[in-house]
N, CA, C and O atoms as a CHARMM CRD file, in Angstrom:
* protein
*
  356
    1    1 UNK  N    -31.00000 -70.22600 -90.76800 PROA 1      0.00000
    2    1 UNK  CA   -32.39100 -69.82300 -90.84400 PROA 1      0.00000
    3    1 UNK  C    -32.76700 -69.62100 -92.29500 PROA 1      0.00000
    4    1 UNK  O    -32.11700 -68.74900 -92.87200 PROA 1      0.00000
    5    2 UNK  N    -33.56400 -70.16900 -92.90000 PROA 2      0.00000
    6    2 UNK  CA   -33.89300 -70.33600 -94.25900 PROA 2      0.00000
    7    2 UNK  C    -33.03100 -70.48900 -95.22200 PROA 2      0.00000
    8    2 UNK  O    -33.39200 -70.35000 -96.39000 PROA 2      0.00000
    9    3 UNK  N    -31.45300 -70.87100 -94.81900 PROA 3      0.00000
   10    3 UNK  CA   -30.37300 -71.11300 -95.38900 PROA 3      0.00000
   11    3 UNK  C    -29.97600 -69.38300 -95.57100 PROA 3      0.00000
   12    3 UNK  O    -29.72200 -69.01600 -96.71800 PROA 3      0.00000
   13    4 UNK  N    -29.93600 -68.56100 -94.68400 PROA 4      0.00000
   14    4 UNK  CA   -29.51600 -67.19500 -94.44600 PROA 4      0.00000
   15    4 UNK  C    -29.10700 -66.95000 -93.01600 PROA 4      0.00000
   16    4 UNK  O    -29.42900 -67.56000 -91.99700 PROA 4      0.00000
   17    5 UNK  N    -28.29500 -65.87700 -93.19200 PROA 5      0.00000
   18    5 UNK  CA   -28.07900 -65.34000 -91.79100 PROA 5      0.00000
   19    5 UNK  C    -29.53800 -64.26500 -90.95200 PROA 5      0.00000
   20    5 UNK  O    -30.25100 -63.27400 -91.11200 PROA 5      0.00000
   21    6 UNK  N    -29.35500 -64.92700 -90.41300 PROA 6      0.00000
   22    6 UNK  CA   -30.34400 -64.30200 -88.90600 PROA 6      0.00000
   23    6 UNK  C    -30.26000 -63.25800 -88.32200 PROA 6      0.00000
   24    6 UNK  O    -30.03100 -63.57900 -87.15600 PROA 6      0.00000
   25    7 UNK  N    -30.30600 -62.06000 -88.39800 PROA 7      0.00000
   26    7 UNK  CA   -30.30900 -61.05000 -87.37700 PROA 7      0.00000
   27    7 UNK  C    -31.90900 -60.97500 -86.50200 PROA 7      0.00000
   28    7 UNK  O    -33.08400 -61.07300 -86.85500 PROA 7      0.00000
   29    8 UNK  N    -31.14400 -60.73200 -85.10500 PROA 8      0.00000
   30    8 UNK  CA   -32.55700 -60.72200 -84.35700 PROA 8      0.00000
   31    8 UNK  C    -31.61800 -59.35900 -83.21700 PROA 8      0.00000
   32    8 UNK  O    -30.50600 -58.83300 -83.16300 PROA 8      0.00000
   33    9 UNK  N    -33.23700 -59.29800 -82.30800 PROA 9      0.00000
   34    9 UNK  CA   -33.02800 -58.61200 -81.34900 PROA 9      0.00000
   35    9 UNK  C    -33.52500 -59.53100 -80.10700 PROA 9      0.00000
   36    9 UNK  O    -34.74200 -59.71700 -80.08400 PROA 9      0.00000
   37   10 UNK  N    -32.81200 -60.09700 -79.13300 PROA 10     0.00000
   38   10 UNK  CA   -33.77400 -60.76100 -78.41000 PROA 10     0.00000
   39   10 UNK  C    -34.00300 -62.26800 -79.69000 PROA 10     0.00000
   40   10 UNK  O    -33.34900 -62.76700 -80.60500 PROA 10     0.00000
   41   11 UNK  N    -35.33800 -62.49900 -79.01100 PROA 11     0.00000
   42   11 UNK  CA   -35.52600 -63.74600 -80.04200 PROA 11     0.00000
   43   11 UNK  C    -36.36700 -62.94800 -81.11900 PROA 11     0.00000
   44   11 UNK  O    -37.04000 -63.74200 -81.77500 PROA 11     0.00000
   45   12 UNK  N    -36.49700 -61.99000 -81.40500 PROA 12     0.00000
   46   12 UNK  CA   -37.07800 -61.24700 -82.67600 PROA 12     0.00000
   47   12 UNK  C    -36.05000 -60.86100 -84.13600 PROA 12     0.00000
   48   12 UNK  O    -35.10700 -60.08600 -84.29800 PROA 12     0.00000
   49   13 UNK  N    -36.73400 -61.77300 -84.99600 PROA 13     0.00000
   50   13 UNK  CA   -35.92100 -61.91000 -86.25200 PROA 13     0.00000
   51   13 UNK  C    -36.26700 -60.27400 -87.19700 PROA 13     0.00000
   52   13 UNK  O    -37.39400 -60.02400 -87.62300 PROA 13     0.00000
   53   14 UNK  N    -35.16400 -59.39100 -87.36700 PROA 14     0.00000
   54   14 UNK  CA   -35.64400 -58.36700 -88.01200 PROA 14     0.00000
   55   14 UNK  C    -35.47100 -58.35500 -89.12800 PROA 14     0.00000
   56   14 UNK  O    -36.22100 -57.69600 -89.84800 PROA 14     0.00000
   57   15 UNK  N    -34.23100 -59.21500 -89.73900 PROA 15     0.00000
   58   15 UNK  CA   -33.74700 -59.32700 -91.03200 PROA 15     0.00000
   59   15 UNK  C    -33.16000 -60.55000 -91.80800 PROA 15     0.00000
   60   15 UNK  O    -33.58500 -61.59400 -91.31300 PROA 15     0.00000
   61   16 UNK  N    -32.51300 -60.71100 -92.62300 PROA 16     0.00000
   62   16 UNK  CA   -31.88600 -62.34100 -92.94600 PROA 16     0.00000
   63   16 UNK  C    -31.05100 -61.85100 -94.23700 PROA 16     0.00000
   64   16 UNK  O    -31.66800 -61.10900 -95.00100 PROA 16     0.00000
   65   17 UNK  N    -30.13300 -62.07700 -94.46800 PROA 17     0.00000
   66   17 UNK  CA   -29.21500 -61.59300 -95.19300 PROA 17     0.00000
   67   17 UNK  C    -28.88200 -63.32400 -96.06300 PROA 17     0.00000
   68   17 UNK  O    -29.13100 -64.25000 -95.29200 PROA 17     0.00000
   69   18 UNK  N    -28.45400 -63.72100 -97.28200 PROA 18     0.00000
   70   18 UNK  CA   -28.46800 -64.87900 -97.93100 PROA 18     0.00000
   71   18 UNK  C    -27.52200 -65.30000 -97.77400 PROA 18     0.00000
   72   18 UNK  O    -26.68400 -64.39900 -97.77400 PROA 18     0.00000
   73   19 UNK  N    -26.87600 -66.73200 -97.54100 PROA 19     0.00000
   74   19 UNK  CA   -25.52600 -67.14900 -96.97300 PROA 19     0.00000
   75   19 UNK  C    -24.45600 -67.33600 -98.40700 PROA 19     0.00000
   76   19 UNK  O    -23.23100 -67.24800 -98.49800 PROA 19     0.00000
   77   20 UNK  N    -25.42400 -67.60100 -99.34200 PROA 20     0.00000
   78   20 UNK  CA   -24.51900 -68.04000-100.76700 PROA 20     0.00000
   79   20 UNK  C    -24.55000 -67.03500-101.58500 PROA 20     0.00000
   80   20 UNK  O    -25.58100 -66.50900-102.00400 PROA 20     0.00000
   81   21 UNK  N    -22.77400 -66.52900-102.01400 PROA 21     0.00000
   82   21 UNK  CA   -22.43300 -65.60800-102.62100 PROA 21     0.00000
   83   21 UNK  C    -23.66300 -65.19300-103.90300 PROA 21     0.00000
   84   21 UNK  O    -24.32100 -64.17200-103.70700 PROA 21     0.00000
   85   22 UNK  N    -23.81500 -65.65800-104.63000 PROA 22     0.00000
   86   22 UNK  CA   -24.36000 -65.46400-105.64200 PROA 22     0.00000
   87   22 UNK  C    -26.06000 -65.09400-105.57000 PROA 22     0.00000
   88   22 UNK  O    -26.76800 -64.67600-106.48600 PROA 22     0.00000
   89   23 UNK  N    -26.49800 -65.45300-103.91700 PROA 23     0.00000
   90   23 UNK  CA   -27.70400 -64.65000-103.69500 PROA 23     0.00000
   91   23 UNK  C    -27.67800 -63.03400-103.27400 PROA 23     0.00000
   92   23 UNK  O    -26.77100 -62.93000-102.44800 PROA 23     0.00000
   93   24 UNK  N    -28.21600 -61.89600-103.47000 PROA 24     0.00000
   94   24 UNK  CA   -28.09600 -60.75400-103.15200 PROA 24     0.00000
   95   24 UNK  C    -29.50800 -59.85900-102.39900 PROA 24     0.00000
   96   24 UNK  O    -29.59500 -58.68900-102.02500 PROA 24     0.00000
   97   25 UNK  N    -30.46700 -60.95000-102.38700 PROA 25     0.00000
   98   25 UNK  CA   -31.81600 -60.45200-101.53600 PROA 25     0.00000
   99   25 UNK  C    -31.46400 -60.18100-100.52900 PROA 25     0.00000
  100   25 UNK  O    -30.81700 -61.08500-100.00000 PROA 25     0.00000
  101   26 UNK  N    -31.62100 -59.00500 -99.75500 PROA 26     0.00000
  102   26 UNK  CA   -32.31100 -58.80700 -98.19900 PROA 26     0.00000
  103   26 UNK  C    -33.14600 -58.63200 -97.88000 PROA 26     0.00000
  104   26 UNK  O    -33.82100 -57.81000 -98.49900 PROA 26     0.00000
  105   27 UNK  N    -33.67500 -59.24500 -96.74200 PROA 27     0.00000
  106   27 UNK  CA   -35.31400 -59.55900 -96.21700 PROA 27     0.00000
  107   27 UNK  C    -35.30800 -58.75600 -95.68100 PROA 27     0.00000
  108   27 UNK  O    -34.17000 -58.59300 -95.24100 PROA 27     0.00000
  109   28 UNK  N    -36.54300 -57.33700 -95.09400 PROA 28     0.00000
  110   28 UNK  CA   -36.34300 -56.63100 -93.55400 PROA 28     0.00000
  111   28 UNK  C    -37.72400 -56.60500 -93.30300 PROA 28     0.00000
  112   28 UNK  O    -38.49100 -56.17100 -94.16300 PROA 28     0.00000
  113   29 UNK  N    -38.16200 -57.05900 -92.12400 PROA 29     0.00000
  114   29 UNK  CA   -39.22400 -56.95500 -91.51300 PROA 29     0.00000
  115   29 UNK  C    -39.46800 -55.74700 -90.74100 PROA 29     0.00000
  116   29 UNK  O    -38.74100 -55.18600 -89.92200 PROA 29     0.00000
  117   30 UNK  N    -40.47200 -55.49300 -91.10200 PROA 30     0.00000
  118   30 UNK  CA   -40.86100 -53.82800 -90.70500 PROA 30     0.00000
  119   30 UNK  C    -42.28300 -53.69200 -90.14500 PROA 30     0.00000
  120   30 UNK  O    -43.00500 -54.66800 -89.94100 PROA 30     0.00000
  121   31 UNK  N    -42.56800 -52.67800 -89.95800 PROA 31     0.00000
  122   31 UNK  CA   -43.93700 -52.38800 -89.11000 PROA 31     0.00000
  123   31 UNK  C    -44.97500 -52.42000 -90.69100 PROA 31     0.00000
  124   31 UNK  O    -44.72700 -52.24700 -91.88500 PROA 31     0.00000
  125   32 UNK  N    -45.94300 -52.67300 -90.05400 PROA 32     0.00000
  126   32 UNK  CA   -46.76900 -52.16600 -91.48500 PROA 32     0.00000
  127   32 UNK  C    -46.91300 -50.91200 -92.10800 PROA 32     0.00000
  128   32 UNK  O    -47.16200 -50.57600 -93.26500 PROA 32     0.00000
  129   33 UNK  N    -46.64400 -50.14700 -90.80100 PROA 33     0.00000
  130   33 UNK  CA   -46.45500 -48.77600 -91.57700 PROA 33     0.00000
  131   33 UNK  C    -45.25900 -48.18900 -92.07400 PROA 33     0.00000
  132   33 UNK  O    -45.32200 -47.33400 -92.95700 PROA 33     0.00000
  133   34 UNK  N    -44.22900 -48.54300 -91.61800 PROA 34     0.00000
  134   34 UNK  CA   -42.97200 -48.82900 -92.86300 PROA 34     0.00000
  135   34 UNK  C    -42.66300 -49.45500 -93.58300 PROA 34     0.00000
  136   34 UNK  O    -41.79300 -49.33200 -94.44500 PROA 34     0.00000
  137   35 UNK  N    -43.53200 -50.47500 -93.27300 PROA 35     0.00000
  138   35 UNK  CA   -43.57200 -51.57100 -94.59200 PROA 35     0.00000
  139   35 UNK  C    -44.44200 -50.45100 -96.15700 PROA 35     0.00000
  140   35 UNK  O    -43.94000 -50.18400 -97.24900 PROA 35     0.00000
  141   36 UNK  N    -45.29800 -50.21200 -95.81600 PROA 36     0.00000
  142   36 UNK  CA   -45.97400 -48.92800 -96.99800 PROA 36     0.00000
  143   36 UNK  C    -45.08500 -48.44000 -97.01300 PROA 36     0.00000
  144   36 UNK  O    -44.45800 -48.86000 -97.98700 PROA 36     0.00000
  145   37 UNK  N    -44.27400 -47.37400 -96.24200 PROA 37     0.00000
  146   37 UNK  CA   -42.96700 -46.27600 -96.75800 PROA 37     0.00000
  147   37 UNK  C    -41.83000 -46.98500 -97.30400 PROA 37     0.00000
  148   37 UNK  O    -41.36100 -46.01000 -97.89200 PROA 37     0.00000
  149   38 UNK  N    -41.24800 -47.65600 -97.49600 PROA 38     0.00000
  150   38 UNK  CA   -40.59100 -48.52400 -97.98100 PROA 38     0.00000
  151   38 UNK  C    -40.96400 -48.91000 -99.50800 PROA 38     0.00000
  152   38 UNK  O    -40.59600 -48.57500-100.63400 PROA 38     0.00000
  153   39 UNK  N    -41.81300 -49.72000 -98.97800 PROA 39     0.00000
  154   39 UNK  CA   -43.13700 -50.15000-100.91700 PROA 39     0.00000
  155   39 UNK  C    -42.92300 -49.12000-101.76100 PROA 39     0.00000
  156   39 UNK  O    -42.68800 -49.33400-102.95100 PROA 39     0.00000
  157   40 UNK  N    -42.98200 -47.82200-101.22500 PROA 40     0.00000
  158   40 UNK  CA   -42.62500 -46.76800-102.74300 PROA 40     0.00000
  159   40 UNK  C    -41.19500 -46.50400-102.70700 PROA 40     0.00000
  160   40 UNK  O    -41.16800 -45.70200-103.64000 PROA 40     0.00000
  161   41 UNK  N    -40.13000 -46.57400-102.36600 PROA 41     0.00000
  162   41 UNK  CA   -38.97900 -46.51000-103.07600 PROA 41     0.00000
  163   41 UNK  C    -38.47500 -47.64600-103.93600 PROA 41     0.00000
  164   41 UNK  O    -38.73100 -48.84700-103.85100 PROA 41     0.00000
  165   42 UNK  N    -37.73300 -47.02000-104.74800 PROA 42     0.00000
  166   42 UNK  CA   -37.28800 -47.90200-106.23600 PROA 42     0.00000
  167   42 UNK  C    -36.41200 -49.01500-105.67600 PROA 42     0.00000
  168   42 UNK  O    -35.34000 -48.74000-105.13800 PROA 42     0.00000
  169   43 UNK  N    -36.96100 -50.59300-105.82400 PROA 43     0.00000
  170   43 UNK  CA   -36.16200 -51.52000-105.36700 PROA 43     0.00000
  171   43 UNK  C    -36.61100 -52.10100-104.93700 PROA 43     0.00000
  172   43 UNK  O    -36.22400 -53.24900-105.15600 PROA 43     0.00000
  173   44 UNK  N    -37.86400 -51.96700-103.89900 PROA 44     0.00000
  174   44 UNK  CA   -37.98300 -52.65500-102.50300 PROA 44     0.00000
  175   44 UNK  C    -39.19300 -52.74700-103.02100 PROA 44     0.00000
  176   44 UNK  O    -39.83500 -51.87900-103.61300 PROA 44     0.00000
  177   45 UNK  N    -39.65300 -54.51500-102.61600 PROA 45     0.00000
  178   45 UNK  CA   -40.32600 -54.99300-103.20400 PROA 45     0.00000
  179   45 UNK  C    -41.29100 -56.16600-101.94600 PROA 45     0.00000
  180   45 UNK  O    -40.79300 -56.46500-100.86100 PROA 45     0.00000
  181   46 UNK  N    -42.46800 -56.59300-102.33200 PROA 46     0.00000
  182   46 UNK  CA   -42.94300 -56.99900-101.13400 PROA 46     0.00000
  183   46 UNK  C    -41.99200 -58.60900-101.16300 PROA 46     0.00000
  184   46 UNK  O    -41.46700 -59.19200-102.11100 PROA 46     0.00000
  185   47 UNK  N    -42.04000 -58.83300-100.23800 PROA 47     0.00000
  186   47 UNK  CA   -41.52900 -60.49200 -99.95000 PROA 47     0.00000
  187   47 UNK  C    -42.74800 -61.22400-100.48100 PROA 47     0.00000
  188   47 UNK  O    -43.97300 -61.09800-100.45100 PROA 47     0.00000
  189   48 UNK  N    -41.66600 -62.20600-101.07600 PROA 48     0.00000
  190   48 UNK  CA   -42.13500 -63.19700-102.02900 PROA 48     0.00000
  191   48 UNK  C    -43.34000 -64.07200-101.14000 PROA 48     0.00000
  192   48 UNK  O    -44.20900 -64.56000-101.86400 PROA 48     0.00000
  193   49 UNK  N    -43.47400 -64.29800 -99.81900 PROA 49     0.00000
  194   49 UNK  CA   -43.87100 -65.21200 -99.41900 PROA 49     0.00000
  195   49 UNK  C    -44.71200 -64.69400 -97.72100 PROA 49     0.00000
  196   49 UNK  O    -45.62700 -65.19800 -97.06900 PROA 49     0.00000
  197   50 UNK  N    -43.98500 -63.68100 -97.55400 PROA 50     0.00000
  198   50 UNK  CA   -44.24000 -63.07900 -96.04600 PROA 50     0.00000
  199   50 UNK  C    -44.29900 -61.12200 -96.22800 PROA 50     0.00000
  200   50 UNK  O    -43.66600 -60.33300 -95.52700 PROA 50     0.00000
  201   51 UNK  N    -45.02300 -60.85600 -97.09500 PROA 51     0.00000
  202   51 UNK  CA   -45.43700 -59.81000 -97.41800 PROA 51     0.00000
  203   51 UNK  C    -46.58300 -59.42800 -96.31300 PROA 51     0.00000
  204   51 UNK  O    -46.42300 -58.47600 -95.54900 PROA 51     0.00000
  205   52 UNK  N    -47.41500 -60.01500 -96.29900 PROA 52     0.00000
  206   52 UNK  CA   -48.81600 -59.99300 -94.73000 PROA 52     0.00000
  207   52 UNK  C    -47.96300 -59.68400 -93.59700 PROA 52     0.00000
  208   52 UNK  O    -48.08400 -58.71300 -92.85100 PROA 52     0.00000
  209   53 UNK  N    -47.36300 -60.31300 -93.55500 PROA 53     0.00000
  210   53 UNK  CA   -46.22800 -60.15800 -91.89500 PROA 53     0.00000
  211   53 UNK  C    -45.77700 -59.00600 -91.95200 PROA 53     0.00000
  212   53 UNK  O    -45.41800 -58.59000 -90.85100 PROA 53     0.00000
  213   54 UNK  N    -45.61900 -58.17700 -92.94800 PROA 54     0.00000
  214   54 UNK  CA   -44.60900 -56.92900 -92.78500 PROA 54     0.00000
  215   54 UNK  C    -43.31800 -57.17600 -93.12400 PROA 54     0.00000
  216   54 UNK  O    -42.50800 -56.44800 -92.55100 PROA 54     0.00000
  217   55 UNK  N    -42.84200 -58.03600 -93.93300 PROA 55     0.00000
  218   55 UNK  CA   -41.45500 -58.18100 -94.77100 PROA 55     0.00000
  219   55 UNK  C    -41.65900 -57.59800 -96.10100 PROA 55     0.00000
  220   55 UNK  O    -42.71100 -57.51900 -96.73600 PROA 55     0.00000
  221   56 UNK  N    -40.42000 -57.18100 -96.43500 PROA 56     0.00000
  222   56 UNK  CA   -39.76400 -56.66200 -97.47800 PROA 56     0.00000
  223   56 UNK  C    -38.85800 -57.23500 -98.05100 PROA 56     0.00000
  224   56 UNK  O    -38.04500 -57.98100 -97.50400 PROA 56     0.00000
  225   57 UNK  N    -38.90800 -56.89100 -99.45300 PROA 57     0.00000
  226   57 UNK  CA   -37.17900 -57.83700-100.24800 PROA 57     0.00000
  227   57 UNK  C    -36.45500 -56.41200-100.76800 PROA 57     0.00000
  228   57 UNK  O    -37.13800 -55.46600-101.16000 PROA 57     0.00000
  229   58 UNK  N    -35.08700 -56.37800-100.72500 PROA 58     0.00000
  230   58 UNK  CA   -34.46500 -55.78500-101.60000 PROA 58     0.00000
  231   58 UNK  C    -33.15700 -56.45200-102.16400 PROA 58     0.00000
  232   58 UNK  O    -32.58900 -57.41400-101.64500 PROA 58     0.00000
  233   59 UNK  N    -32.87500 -55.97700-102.98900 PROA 59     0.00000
  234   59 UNK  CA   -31.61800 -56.66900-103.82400 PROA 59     0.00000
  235   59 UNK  C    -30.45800 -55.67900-103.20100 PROA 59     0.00000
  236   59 UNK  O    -30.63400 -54.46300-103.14100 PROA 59     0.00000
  237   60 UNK  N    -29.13200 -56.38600-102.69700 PROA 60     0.00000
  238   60 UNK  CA   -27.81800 -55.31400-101.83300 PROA 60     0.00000
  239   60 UNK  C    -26.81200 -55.63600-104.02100 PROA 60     0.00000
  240   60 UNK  O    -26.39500 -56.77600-104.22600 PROA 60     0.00000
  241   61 UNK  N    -26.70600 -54.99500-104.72400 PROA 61     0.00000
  242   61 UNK  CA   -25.57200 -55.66300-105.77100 PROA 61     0.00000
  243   61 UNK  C    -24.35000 -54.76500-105.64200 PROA 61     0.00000
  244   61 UNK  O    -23.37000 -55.09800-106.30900 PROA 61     0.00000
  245   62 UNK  N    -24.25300 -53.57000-104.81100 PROA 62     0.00000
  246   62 UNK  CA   -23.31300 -52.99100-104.70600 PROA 62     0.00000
  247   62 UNK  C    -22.86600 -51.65100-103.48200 PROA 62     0.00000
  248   62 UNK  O    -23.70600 -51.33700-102.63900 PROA 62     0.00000
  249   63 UNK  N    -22.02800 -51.22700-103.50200 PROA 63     0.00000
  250   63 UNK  CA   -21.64700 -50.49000-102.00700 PROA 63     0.00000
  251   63 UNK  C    -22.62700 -49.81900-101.93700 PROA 63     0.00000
  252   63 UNK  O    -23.26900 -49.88400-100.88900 PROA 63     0.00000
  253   64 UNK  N    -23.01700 -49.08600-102.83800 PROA 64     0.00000
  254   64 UNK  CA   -24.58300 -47.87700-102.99700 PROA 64     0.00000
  255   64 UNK  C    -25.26300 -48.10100-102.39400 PROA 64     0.00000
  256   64 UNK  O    -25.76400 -47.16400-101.77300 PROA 64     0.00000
  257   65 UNK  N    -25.84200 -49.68700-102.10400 PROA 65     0.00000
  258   65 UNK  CA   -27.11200 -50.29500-101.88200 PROA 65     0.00000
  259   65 UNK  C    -26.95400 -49.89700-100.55100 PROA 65     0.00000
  260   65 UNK  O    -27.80500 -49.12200-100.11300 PROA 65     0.00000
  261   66 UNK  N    -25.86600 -50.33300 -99.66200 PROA 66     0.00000
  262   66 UNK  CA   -26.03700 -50.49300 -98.74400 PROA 66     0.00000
  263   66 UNK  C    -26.29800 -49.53800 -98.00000 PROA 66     0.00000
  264   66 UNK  O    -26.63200 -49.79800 -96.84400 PROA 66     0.00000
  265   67 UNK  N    -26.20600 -47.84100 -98.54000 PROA 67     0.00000
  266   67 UNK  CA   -26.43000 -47.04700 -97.61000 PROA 67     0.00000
  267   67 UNK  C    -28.10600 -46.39100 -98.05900 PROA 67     0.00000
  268   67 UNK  O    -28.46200 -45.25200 -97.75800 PROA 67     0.00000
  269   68 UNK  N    -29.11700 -47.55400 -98.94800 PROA 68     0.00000
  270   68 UNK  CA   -30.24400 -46.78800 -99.63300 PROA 68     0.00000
  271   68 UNK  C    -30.60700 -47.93700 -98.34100 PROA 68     0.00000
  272   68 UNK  O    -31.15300 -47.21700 -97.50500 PROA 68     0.00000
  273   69 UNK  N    -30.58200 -48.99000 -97.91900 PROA 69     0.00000
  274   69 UNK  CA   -31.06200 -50.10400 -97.01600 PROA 69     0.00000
  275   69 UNK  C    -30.97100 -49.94200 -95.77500 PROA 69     0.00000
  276   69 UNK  O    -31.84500 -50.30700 -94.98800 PROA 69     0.00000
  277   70 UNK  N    -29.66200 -49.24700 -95.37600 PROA 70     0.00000
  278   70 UNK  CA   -29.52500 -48.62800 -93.74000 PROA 70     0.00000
  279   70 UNK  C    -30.64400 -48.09200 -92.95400 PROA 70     0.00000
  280   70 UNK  O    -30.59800 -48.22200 -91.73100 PROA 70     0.00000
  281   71 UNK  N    -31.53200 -47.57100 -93.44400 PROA 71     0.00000
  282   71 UNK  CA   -32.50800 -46.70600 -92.56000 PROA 71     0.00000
  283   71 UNK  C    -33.69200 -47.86600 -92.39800 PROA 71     0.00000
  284   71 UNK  O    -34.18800 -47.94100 -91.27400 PROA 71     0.00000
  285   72 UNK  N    -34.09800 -48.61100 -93.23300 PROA 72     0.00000
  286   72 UNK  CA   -35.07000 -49.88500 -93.23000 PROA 72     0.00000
  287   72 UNK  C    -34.47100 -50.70700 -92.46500 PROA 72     0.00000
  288   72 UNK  O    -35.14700 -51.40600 -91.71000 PROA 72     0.00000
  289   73 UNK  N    -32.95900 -50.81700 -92.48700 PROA 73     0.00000
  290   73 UNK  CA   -32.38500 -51.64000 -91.44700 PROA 73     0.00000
  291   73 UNK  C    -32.45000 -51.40900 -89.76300 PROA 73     0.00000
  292   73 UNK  O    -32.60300 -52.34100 -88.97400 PROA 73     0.00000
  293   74 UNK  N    -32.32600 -50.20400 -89.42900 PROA 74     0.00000
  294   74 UNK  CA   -32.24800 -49.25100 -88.55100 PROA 74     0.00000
  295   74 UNK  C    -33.96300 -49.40000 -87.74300 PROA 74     0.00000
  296   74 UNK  O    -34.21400 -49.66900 -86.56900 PROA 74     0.00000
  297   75 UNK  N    -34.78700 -49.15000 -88.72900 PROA 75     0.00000
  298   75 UNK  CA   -36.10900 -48.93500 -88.09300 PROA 75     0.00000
  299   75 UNK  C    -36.94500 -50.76200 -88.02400 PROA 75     0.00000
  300   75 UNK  O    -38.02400 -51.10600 -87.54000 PROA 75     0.00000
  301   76 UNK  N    -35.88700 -51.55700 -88.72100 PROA 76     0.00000
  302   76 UNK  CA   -36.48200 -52.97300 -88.49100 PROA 76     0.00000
  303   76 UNK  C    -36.23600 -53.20600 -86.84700 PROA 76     0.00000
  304   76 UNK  O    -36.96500 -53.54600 -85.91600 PROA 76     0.00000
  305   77 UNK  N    -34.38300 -52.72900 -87.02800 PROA 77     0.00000
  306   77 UNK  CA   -33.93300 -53.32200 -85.38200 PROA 77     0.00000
  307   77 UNK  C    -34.79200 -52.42300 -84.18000 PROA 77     0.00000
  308   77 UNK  O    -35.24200 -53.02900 -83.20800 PROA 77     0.00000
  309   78 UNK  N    -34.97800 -50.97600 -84.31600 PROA 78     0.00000
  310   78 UNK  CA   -35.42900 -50.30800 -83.52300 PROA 78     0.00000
  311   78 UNK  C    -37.14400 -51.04400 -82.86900 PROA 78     0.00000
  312   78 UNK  O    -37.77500 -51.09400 -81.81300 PROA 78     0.00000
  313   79 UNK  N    -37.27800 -51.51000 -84.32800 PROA 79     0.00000
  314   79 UNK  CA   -39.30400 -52.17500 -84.17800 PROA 79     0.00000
  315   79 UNK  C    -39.29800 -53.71200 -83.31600 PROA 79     0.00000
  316   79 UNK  O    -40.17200 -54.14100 -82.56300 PROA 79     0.00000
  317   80 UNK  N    -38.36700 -54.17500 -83.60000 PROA 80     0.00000
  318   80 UNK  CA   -38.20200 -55.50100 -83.09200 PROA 80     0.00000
  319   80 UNK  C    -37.50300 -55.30300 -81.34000 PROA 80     0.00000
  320   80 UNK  O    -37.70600 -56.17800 -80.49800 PROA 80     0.00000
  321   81 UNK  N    -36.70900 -54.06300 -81.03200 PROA 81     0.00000
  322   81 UNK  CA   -36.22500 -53.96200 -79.62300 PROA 81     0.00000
  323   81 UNK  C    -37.43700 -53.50700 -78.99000 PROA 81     0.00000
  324   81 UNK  O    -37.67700 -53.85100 -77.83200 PROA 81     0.00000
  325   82 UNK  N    -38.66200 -52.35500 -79.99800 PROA 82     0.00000
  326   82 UNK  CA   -39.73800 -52.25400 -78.85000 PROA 82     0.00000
  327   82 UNK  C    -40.46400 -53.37700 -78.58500 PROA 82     0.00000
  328   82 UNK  O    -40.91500 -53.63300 -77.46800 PROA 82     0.00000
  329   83 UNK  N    -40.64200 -54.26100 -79.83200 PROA 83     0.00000
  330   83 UNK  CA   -41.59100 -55.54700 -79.51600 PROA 83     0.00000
  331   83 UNK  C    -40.77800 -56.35500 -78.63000 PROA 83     0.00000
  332   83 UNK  O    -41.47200 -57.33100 -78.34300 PROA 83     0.00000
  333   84 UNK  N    -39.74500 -56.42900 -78.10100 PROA 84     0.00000
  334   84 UNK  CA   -38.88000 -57.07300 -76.76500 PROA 84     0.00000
  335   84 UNK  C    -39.30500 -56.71600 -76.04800 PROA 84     0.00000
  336   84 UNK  O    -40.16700 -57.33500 -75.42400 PROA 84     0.00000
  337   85 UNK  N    -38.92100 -55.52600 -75.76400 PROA 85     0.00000
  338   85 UNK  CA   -39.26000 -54.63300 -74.35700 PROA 85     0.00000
  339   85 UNK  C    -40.79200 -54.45500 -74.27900 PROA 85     0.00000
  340   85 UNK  O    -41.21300 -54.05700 -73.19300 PROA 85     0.00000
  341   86 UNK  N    -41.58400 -54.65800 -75.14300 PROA 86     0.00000
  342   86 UNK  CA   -43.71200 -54.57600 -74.60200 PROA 86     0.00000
  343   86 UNK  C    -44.08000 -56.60300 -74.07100 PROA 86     0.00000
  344   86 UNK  O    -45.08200 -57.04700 -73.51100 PROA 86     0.00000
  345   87 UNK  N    -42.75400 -57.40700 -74.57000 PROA 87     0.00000
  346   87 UNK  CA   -42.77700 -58.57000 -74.17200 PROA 87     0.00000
  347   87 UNK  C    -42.59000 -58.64700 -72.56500 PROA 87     0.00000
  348   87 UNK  O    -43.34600 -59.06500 -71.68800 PROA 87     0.00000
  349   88 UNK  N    -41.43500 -58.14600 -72.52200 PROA 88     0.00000
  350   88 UNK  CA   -40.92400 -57.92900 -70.94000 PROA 88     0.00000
  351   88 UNK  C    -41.89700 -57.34700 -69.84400 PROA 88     0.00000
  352   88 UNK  O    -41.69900 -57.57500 -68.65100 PROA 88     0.00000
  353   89 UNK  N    -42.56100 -56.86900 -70.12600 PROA 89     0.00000
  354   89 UNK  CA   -43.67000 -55.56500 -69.60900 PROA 89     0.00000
  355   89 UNK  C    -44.44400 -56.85300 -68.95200 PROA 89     0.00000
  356   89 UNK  O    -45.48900 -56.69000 -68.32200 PROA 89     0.00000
């Protein structure tokens, strides 16, 4: 998927992680209103291309990162299992 790995819930894409070592962006698609809470911490930046949609970029360059990204990660998958389940409905 865009030459990245795919995380989804269902067929809902929440995130995309870059397949080639030397890329370090993570994408997370978020609600619009965590997409704003997000926008002000240091790092996280709108997506280059799908910013309207409610994506986000951040850079992962080291173990640190990964636990400042967990909670954006967390509330992408949580946003994408309710938009499953209001599908199902």
């Amino acid at each position: 998927m865009f030459g990245r790995w795919g995380y989804f819930v269902g067929d809902r894409l929440f995130a995309c992680f870059p397949l080639r070592d030397k890329d370090r962006d993570l994408w997370i698609h978020l609600s619009l209103e965590d997409q704003e809470r997000a926008l002000r911490e240091p790092g996280v930046r709108p997506h280059r291309r799908f910013a309207r949609r409610g994506w986000v970029e951040t850079n992962i360059e080291s173990d640190g990162d990964v636990g400042r990204v967990l909670k954006w990660l967390r509330r992408a998958r949580a946003s994408a299992g309710h938009l499953e389940d209001a599908d199902e409905a």
